[in-house]
N, CA, C, O and CB atoms as a CASP TS submission, in Angstrom:
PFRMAT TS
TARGET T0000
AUTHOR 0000-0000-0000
METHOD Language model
MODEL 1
PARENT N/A
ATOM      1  N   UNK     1      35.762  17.106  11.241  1.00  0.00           N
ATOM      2  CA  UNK     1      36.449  18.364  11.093  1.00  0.00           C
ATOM      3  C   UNK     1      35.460  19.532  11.221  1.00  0.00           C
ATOM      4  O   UNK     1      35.639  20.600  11.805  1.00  0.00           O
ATOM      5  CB  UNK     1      37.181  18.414   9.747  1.00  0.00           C
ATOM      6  N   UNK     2      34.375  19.103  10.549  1.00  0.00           N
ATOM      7  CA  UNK     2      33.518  20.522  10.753  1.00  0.00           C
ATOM      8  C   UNK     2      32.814  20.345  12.059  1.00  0.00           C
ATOM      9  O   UNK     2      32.245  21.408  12.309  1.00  0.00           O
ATOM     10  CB  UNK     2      32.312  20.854   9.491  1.00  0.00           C
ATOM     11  N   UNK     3      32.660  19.699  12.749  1.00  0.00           N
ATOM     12  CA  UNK     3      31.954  19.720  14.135  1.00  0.00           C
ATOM     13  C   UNK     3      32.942  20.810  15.152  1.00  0.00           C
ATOM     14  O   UNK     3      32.673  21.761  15.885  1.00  0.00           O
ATOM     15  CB  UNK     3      31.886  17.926  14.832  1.00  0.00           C
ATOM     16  N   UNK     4      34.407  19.988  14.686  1.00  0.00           N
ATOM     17  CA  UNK     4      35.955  20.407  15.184  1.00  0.00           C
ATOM     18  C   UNK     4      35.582  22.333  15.420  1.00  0.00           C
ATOM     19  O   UNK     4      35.754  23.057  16.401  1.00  0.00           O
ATOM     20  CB  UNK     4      37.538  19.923  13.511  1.00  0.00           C
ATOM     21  N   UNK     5      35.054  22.613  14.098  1.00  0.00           N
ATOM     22  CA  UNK     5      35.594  24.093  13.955  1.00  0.00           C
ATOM     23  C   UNK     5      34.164  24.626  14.424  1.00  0.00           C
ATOM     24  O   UNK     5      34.133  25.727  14.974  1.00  0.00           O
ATOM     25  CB  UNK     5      36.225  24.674  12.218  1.00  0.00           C
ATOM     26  N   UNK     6      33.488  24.221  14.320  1.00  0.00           N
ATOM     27  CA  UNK     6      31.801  24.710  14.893  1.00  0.00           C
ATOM     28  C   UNK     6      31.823  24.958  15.910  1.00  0.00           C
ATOM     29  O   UNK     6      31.544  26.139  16.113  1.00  0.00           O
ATOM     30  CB  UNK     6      30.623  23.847  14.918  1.00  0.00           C
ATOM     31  N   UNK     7      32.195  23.961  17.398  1.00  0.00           N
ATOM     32  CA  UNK     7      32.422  23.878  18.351  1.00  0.00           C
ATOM     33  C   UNK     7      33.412  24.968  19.168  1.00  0.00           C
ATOM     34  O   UNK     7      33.390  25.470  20.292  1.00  0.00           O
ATOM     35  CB  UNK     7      32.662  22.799  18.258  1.00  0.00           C
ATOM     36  N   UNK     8      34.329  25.063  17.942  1.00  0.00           N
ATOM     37  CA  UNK     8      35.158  26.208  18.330  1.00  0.00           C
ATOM     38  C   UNK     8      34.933  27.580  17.984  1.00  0.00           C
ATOM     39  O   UNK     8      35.412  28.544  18.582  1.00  0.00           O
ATOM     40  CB  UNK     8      36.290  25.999  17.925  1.00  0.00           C
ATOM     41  N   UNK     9      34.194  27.614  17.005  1.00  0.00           N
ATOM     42  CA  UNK     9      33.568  28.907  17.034  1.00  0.00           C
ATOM     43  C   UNK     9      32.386  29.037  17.958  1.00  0.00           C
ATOM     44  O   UNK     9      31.978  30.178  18.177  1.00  0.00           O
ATOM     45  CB  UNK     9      33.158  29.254  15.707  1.00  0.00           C
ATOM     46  N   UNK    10      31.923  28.251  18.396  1.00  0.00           N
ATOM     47  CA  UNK    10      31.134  28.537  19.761  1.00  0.00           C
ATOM     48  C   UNK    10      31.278  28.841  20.921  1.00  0.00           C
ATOM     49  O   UNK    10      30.649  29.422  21.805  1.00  0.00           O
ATOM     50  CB  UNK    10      30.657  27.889  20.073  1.00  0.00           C
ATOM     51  N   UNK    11      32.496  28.204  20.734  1.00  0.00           N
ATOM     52  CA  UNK    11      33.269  28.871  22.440  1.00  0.00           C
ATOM     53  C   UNK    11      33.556  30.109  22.152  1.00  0.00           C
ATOM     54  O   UNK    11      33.039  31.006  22.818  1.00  0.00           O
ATOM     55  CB  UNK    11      34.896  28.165  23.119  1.00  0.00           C
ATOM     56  N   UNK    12      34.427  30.394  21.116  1.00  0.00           N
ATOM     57  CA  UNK    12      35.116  31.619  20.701  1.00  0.00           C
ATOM     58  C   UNK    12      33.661  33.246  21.192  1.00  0.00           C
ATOM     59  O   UNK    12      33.508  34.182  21.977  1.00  0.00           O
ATOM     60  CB  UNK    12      35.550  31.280  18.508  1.00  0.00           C
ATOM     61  N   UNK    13      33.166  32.728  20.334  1.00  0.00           N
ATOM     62  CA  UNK    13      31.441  33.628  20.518  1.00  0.00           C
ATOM     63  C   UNK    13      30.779  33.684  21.465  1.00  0.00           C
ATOM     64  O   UNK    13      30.063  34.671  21.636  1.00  0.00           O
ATOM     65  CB  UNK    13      30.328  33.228  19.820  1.00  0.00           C
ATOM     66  N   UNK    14      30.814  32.430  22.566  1.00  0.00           N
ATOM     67  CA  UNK    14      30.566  32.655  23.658  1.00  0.00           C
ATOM     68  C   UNK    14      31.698  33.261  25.377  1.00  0.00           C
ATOM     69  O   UNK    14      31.471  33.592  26.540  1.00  0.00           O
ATOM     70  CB  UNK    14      29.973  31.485  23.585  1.00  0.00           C
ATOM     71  N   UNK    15      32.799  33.093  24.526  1.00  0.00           N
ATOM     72  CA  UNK    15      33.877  33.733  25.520  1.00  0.00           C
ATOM     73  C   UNK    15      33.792  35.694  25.317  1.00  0.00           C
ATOM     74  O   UNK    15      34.065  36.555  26.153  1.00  0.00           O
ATOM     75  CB  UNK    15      35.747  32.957  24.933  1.00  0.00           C
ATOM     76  N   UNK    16      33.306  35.850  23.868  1.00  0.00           N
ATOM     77  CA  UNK    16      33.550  37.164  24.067  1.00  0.00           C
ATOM     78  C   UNK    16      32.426  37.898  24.725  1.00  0.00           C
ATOM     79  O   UNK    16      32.411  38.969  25.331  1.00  0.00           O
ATOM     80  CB  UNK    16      33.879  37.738  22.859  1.00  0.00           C
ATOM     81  N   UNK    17      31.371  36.923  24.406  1.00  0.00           N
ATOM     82  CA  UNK    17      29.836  37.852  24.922  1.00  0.00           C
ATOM     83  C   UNK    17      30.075  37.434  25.791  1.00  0.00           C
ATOM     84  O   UNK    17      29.683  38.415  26.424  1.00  0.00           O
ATOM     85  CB  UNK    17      28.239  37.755  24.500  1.00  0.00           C
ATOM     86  N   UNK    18      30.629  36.355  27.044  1.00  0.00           N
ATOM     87  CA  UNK    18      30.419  37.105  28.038  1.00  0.00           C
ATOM     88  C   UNK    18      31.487  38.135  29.113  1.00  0.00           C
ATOM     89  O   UNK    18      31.212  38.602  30.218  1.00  0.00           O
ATOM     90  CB  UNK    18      29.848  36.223  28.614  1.00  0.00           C
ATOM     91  N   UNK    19      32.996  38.280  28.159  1.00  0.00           N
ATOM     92  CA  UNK    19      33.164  39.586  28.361  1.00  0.00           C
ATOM     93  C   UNK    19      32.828  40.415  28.183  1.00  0.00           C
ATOM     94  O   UNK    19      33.281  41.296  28.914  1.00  0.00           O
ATOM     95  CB  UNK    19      33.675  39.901  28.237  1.00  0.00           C
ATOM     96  N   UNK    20      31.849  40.838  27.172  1.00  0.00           N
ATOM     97  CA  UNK    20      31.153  41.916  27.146  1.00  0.00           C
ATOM     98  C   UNK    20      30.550  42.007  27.831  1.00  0.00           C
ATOM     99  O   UNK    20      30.556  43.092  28.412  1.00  0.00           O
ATOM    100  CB  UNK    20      30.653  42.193  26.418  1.00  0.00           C
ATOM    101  N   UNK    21      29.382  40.737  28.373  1.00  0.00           N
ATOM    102  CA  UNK    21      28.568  41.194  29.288  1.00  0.00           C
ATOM    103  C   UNK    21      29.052  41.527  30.556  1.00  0.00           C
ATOM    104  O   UNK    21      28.295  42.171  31.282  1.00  0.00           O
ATOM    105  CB  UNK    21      27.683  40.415  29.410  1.00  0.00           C
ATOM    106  N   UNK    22      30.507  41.122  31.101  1.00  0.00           N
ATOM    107  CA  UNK    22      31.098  41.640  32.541  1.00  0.00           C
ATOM    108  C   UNK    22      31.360  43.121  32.294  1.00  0.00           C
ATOM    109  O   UNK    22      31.002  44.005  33.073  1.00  0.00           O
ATOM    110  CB  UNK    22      32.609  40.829  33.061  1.00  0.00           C
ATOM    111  N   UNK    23      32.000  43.320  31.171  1.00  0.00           N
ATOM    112  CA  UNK    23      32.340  44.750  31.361  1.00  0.00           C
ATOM    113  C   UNK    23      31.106  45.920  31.560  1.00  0.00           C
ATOM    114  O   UNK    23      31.031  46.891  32.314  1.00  0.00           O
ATOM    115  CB  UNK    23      33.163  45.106  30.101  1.00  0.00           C
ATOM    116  N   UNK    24      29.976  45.253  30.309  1.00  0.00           N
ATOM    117  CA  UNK    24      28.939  45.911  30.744  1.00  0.00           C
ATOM    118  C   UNK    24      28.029  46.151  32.261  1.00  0.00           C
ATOM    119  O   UNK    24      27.510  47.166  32.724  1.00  0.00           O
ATOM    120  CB  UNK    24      28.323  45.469  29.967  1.00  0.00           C
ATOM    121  N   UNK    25      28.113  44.522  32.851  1.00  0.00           N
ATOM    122  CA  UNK    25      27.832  44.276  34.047  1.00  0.00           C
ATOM    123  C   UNK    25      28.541  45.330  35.043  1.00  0.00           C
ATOM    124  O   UNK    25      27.900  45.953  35.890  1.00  0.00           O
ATOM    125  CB  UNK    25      28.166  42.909  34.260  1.00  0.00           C
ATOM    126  N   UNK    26      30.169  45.488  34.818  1.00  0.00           N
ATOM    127  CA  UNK    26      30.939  45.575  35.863  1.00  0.00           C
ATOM    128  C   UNK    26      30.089  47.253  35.901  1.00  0.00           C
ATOM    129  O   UNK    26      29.433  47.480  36.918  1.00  0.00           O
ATOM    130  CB  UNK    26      32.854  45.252  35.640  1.00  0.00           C
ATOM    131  N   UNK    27      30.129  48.243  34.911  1.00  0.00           N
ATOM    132  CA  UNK    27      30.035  49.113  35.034  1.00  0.00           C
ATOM    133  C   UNK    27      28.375  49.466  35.403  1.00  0.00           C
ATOM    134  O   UNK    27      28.169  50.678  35.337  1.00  0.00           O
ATOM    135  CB  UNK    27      30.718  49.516  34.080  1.00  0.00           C
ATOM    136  N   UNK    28      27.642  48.980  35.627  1.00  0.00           N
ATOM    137  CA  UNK    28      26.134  49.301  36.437  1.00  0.00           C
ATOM    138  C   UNK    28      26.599  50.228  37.529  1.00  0.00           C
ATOM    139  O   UNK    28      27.627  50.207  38.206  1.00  0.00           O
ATOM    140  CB  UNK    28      25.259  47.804  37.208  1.00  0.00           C
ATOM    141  N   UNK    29      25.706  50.938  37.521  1.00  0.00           N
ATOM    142  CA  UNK    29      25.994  52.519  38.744  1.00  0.00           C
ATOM    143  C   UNK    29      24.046  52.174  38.726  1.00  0.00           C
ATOM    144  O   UNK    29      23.761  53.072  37.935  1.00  0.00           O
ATOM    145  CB  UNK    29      26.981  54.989  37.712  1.00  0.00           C
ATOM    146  N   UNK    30      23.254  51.791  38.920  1.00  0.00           N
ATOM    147  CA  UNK    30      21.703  51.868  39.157  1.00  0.00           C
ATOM    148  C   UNK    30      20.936  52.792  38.225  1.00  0.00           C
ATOM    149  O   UNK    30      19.926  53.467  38.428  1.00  0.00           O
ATOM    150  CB  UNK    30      21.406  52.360  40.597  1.00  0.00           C
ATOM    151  N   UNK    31      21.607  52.653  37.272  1.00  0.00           N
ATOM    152  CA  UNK    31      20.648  53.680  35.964  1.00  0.00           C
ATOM    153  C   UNK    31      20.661  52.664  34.798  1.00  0.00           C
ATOM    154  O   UNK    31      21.010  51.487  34.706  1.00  0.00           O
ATOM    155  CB  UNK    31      21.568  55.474  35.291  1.00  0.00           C
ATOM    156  N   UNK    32      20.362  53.189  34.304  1.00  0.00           N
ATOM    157  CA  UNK    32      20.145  52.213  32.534  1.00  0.00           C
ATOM    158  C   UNK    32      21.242  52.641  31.772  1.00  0.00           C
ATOM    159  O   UNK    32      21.682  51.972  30.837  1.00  0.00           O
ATOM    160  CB  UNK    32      18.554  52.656  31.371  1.00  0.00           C
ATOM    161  N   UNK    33      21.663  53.621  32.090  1.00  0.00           N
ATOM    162  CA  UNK    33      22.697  54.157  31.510  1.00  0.00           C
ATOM    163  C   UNK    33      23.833  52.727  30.479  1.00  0.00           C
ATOM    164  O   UNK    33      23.649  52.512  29.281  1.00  0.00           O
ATOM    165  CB  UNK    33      23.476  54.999  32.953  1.00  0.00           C
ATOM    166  N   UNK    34      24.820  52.033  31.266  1.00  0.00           N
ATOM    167  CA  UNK    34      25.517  51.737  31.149  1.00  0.00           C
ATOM    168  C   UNK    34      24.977  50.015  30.103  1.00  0.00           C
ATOM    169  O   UNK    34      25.766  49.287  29.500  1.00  0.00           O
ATOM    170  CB  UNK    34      26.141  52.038  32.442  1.00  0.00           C
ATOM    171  N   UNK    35      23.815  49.868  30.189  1.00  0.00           N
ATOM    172  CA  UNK    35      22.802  48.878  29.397  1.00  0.00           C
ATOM    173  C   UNK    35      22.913  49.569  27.794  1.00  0.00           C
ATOM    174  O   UNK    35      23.375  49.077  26.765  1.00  0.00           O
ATOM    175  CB  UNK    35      20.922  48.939  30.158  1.00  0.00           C
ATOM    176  N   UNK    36      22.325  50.830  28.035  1.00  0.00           N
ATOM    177  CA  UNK    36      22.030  51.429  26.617  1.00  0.00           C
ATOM    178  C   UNK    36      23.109  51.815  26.161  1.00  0.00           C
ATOM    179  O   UNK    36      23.067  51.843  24.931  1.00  0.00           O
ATOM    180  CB  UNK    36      21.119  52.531  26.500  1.00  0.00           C
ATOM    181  N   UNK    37      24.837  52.381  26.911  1.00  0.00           N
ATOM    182  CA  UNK    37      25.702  52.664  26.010  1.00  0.00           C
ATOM    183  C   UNK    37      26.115  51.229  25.857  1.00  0.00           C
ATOM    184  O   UNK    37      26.561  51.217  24.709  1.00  0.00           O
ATOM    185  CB  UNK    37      26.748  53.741  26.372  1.00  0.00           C
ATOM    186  N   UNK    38      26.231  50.022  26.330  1.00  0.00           N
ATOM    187  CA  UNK    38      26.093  48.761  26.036  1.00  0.00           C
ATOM    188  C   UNK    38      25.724  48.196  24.504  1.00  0.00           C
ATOM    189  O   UNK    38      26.386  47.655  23.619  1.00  0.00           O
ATOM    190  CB  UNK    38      25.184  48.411  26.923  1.00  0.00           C
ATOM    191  N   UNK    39      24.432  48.568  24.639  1.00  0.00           N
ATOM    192  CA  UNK    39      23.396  48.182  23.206  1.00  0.00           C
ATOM    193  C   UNK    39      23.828  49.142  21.859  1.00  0.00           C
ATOM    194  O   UNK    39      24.101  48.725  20.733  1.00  0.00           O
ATOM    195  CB  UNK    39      21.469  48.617  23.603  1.00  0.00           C
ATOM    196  N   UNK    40      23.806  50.418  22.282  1.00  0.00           N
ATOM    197  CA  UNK    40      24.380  51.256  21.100  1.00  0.00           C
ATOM    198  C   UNK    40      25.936  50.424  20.462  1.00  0.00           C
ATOM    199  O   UNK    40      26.068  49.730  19.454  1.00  0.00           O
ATOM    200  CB  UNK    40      24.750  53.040  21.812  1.00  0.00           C
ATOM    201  N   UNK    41      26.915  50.814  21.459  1.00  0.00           N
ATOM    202  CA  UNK    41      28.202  50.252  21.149  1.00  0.00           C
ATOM    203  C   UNK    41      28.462  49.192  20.372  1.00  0.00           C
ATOM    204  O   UNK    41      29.047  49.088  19.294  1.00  0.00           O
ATOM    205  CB  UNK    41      28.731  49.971  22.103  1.00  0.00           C
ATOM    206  N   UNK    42      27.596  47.910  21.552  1.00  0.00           N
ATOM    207  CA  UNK    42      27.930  46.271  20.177  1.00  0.00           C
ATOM    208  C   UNK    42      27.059  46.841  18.951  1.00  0.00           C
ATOM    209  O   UNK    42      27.458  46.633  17.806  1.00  0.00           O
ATOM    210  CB  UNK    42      26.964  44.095  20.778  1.00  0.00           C
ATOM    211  N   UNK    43      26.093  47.426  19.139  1.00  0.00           N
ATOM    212  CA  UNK    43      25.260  47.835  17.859  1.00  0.00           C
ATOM    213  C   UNK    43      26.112  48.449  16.478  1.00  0.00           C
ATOM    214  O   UNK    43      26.083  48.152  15.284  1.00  0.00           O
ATOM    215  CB  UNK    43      24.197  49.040  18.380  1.00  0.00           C
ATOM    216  N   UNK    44      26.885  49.464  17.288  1.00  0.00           N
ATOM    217  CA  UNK    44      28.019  50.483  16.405  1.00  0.00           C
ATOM    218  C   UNK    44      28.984  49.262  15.763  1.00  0.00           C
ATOM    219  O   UNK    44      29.032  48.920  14.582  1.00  0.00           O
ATOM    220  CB  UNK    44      29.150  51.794  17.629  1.00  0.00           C
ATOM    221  N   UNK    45      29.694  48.739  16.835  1.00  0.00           N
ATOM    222  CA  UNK    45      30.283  47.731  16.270  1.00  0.00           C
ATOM    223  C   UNK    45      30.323  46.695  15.440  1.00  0.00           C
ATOM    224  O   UNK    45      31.310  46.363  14.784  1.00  0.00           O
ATOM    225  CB  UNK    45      30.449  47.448  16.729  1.00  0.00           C
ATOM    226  N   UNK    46      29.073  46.064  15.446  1.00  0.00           N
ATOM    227  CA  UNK    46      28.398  45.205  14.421  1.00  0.00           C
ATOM    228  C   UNK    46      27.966  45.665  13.526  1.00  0.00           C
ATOM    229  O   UNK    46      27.672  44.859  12.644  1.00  0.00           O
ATOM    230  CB  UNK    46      27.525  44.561  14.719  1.00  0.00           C
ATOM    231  N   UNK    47      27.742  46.858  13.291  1.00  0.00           N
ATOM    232  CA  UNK    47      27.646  47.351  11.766  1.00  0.00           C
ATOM    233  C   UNK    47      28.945  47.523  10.969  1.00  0.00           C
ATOM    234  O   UNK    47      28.878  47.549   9.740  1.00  0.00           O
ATOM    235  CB  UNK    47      26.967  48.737  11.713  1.00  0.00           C
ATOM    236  N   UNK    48      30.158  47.644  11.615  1.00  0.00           N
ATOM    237  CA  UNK    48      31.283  48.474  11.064  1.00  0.00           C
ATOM    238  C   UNK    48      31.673  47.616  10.604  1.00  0.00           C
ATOM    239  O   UNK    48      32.067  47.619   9.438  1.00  0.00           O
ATOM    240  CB  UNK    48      32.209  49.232  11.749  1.00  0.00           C
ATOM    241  N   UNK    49      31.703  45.993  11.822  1.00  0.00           N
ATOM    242  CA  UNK    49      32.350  45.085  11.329  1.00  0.00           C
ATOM    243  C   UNK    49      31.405  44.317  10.011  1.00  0.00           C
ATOM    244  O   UNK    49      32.043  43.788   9.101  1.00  0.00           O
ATOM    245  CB  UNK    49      32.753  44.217  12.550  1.00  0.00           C
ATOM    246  N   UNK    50      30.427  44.302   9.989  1.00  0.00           N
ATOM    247  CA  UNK    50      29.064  43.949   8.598  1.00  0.00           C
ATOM    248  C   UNK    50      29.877  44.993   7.290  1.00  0.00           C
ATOM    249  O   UNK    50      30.150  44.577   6.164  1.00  0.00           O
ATOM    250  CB  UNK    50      26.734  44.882   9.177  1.00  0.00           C
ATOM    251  N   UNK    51      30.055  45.913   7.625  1.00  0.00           N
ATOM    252  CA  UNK    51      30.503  46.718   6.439  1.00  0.00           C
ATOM    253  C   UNK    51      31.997  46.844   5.751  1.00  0.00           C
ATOM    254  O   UNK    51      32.323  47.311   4.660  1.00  0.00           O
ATOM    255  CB  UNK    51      30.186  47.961   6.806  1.00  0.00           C
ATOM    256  N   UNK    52      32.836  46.207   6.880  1.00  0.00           N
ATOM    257  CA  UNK    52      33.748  46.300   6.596  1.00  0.00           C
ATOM    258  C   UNK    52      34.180  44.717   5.489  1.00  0.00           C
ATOM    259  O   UNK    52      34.974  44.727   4.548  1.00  0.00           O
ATOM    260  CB  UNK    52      34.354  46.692   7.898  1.00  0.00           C
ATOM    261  N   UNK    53      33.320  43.415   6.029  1.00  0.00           N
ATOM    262  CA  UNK    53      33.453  42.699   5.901  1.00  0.00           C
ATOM    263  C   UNK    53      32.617  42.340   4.440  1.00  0.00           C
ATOM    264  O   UNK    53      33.029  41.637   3.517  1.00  0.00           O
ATOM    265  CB  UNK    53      33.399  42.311   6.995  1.00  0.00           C
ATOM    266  N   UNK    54      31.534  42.934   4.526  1.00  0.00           N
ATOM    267  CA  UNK    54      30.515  43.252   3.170  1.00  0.00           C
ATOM    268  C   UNK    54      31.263  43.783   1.958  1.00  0.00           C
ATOM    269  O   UNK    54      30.667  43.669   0.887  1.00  0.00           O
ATOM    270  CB  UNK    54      29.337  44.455   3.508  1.00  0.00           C
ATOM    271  N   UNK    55      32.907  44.549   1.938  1.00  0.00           N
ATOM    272  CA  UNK    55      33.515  45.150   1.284  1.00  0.00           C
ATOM    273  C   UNK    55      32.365  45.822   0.129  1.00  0.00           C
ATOM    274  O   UNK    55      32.171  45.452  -1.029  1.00  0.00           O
ATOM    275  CB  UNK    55      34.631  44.280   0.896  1.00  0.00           C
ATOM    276  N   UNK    56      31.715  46.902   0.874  1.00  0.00           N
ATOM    277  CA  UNK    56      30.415  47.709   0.285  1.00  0.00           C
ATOM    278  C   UNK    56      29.531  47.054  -0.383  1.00  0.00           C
ATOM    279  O   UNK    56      29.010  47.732  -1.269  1.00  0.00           O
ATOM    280  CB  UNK    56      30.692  48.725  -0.600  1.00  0.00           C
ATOM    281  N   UNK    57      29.096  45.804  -0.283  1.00  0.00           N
ATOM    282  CA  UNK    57      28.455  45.291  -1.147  1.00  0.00           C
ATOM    283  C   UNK    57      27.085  44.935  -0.553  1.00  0.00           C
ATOM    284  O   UNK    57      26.407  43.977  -0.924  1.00  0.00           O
ATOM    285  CB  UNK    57      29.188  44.281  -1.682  1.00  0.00           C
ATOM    286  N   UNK    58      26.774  45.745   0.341  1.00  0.00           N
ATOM    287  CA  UNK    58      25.439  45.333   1.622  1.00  0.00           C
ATOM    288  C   UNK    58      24.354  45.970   0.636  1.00  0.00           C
ATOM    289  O   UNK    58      23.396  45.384   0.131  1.00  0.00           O
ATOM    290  CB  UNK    58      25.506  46.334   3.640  1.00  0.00           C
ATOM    291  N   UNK    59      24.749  47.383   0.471  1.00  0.00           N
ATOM    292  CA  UNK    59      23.258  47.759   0.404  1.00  0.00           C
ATOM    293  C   UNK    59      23.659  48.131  -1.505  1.00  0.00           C
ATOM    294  O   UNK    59      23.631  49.273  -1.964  1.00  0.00           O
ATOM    295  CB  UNK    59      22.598  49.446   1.809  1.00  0.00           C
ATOM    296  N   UNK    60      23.943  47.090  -2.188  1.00  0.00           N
ATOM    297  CA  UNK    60      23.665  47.520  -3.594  1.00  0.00           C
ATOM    298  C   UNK    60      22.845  46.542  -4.066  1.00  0.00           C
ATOM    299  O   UNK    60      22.815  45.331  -3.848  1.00  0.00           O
ATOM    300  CB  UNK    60      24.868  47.697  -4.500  1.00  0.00           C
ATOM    301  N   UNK    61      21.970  47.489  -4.966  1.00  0.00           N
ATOM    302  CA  UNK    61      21.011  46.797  -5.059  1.00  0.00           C
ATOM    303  C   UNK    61      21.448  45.744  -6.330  1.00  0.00           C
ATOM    304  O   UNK    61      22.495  45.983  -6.932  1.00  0.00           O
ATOM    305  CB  UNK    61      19.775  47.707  -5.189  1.00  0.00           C
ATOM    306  N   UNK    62      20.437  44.325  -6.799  1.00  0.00           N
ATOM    307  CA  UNK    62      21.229  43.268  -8.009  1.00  0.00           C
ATOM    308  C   UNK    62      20.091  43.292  -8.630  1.00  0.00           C
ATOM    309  O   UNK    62      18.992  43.720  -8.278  1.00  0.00           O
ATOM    310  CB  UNK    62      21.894  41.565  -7.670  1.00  0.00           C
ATOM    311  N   UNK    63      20.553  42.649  -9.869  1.00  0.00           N
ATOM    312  CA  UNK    63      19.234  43.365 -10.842  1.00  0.00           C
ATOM    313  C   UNK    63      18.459  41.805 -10.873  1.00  0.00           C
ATOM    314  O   UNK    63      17.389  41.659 -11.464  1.00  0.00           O
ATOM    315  CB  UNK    63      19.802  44.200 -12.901  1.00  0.00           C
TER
END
């Protein structure tokens, strides 16, 4: 069972990165441009979703 769900969260994680990476891909114009709003974005995103999911409990400190 747990191989079951491992496996599937691997696909899952690997189906989305590499839509991300087409969309990022698709949009290349020959600048860096579309790399770095790339990197910012999943960046933006992966924090929101860390924080949202952290239900504020990331940055307090424990005694």
């Amino acid at each position: 069972m747990a191989g079951t769900a491992a496996s599937l969260i691997g696909t899952i994680t690997t189906v989305i990165g590499t839509l991300i990476g087409f969309m990022i891909g698709q949009s290349f114009d020959d600048t860096i441009v579309p790399l770095a709003v790339g990197y910012l974005s999943c960046g933006v995103l992966t924090l929101v979703v860390l924080l949202v999911t952290e239900s504020g409990q990331l940055f307090r400190r424990t005694a």
